[in-house]
Residue frames relative to the residue before (quaternion, step in Angstrom):
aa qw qx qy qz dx dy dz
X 1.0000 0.0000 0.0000 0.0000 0.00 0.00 0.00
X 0.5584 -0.6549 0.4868 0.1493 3.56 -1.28 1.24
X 0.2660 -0.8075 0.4922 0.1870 3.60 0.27 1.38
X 0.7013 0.3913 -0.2656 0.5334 3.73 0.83 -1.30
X 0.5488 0.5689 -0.4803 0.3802 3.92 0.54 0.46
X 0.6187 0.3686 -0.2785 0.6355 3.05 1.23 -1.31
X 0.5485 0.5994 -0.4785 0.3332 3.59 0.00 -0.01
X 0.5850 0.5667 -0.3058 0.4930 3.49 1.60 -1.72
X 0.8173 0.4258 -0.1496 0.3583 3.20 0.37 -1.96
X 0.7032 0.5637 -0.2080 0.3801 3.15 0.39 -0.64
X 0.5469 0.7486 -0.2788 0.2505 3.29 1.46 -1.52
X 0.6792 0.4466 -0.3287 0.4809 3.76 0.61 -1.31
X 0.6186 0.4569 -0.4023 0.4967 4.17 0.59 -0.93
X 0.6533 0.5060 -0.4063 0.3899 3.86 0.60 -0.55
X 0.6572 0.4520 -0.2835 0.5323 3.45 1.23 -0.52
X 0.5243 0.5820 -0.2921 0.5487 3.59 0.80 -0.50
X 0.8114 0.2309 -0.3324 0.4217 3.37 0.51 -0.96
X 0.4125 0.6813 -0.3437 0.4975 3.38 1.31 -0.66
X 0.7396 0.2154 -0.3461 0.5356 3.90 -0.13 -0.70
X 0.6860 0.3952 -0.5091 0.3377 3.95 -0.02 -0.07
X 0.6902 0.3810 -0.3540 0.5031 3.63 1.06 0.84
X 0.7513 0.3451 -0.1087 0.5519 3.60 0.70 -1.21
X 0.1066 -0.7802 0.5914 0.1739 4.19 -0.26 0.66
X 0.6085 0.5359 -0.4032 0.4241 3.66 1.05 -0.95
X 0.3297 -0.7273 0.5382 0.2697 3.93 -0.60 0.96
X 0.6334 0.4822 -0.4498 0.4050 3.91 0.88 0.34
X 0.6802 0.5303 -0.2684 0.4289 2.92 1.36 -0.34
X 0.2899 0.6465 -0.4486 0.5447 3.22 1.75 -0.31
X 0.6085 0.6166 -0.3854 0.3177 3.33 0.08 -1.85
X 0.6825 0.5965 -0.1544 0.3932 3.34 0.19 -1.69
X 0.7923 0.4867 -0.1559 0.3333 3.04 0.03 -1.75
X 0.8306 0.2471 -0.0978 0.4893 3.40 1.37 -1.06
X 0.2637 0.6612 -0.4572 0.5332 2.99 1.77 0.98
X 0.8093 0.1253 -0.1689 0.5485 3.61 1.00 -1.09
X 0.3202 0.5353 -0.5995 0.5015 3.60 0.26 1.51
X 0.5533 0.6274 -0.3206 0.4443 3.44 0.96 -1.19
X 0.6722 0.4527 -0.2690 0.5205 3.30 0.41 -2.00
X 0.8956 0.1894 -0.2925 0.2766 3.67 -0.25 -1.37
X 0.4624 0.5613 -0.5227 0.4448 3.84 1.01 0.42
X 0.6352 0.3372 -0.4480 0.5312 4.08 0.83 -0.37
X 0.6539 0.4122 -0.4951 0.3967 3.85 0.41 0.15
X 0.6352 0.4360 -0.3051 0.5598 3.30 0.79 -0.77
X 0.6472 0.4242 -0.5931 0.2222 3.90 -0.55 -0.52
X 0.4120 0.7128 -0.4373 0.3619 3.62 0.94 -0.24
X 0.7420 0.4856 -0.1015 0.4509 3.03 0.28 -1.61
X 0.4603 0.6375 -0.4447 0.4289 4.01 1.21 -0.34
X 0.0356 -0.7518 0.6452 0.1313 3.42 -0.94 0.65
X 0.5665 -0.7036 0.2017 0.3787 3.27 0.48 0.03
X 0.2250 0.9240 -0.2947 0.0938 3.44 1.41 0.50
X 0.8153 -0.0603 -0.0060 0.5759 2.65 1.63 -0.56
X 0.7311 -0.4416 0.1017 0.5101 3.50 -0.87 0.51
X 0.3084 -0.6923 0.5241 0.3885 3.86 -1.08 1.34
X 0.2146 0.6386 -0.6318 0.3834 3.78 0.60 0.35
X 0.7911 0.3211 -0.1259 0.5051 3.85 -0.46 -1.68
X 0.5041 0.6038 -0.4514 0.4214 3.88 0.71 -0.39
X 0.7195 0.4917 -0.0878 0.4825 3.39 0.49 -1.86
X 0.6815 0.4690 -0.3487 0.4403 3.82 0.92 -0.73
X 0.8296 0.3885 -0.2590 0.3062 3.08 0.90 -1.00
X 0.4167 0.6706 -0.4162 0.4510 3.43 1.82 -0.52
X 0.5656 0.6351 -0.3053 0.4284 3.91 1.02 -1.27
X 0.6301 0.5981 -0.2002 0.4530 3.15 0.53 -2.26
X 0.8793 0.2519 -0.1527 0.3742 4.06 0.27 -1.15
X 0.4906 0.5852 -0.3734 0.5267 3.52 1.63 0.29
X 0.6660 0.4576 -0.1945 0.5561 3.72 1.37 -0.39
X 0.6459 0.4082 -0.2937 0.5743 2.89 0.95 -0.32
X 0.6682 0.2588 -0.3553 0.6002 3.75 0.62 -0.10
X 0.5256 0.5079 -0.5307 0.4292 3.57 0.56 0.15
X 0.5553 0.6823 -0.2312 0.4154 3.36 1.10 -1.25
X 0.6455 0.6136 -0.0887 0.4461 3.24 0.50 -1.67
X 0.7686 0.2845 -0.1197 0.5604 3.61 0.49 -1.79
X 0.7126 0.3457 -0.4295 0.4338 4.10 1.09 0.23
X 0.3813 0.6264 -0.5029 0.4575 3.56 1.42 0.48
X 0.8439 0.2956 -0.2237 0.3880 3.64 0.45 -1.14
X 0.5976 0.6173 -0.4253 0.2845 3.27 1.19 0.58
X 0.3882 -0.5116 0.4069 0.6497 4.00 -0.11 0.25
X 0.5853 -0.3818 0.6485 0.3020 2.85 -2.47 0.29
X 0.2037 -0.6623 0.7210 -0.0029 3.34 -1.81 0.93
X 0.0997 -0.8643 0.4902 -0.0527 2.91 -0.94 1.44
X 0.2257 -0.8620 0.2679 0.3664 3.72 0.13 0.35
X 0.4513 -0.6820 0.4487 0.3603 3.93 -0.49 0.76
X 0.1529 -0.7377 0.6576 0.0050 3.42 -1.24 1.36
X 0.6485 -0.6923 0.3075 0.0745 2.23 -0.59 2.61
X 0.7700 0.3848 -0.3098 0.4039 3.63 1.06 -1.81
X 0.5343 0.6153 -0.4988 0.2952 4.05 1.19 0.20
X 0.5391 -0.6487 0.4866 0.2275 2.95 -1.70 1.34
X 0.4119 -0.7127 0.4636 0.3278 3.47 -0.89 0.79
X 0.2561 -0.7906 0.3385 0.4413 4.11 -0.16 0.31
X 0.6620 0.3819 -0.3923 0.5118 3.53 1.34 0.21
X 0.5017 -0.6709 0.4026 0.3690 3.08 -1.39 0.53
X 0.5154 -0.4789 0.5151 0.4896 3.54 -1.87 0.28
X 0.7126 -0.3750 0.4895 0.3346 3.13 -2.05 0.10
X 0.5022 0.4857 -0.3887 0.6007 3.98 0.49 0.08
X 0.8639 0.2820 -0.1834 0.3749 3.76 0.09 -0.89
X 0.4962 0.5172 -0.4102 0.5640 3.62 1.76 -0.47
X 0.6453 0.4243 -0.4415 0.4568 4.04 0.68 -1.12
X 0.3875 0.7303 -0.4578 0.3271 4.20 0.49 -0.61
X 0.8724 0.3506 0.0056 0.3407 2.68 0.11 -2.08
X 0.6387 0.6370 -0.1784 0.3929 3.60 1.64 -0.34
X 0.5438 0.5703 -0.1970 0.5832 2.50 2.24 -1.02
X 0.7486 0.3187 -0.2716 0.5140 3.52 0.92 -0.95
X 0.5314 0.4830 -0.5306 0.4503 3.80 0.59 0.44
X 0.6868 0.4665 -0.4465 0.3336 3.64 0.82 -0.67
X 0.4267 0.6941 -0.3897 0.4293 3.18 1.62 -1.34
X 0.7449 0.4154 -0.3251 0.4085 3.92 -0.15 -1.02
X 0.5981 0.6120 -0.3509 0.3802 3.19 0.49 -1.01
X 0.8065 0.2983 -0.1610 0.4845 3.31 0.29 -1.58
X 0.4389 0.4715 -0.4664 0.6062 3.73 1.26 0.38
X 0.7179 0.4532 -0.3264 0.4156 3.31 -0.02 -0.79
X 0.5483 0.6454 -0.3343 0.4137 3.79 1.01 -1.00
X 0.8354 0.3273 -0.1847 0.4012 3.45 0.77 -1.52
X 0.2434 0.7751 -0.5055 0.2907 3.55 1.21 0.60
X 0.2913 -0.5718 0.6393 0.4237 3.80 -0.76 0.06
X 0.8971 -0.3430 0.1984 0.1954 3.31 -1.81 1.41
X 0.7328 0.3354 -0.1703 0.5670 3.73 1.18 -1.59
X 0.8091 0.2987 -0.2061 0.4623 3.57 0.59 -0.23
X 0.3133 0.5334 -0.4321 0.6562 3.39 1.62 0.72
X 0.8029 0.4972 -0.2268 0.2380 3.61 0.77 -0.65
X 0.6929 0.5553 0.0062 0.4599 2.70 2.05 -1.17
X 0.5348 0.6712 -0.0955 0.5043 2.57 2.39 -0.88
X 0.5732 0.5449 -0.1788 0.5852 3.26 1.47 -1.64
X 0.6477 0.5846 -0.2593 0.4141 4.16 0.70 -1.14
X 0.7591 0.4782 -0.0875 0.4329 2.98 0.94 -1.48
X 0.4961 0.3969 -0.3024 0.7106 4.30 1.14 -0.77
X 0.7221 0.2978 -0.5277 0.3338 4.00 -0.04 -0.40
X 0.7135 0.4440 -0.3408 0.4214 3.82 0.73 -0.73
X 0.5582 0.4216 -0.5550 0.4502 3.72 0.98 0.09
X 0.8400 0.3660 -0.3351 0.2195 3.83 0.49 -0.75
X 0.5491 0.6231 -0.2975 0.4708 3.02 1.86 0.53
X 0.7047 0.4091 -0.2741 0.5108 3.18 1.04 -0.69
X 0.2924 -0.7707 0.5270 0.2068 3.28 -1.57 0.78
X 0.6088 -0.3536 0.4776 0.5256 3.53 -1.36 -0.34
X 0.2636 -0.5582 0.7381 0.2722 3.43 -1.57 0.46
X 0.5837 -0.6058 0.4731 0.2617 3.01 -1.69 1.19
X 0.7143 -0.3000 0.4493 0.4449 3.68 -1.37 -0.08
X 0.2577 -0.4604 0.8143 0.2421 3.81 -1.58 0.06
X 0.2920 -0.5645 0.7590 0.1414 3.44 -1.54 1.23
């Protein structure tokens, strides 16, 4: 049996079957890269019993399905969008902010006593208090 015939004829159902499992078109790629491989091991083995039409489908049919199978048990892969904000900061923006808390402090330090007080009173109730939400 003519491997690159069945390849001709056969070729458009191999894609057909291929996209009702695999959506990524490289992975198609793949997928019917190894159908290829296991239809030239297997056409040998065809006795003709039945139609090589249903031969070829079903060799296809079980190479997706173990493709299928072997992308179930892998983790999921997600790609990282670049334009998300991280919600912690990087190490550049945590040192910033240390620097400018000490900065205050030692500003704050050299206040005279009453306005060291008011000062200290005041930075706690901005960084405690929140906005109030909107009224819907």
């Amino acid at each position: 049996m003519d491997f690159k015939a069945v390849l001709s004829d056969y070729g458009p159902m191999l894609s057909r079957i291929v996209a009702s499992y695999e959506a990524d078109p490289a992975q198609q790629q793949e997928v019917l890269q190894e159908i290829s491989l296991a239809l030239w091991q297997a056409l040998p083995k065809f006795r003709g019993e039945g139609s090589l039409k249903a031969f070829v489908a079903r060799v296809a049919q079980n190479r997706a399905v173990t493709h299928v199978a072997k992308a179930a048990s892998l983790p999921r892969k997600a790609e990282l969008d670049e334009r998300l904000a991280c919600a912690a900061d990087g190490p550049e923006k945590s040192l910033e902010k240390e620097q400018q808390r000490a900065m205050l402090l030692d500003a704050v330090r050299t206040l005279p006593l009453g306005l060291r007080q008011v000062t200290t009173l005041a930075l706690e109730a901005s960084h405690t208090v929140k906005s109030p939400k909107p009224l819907e």
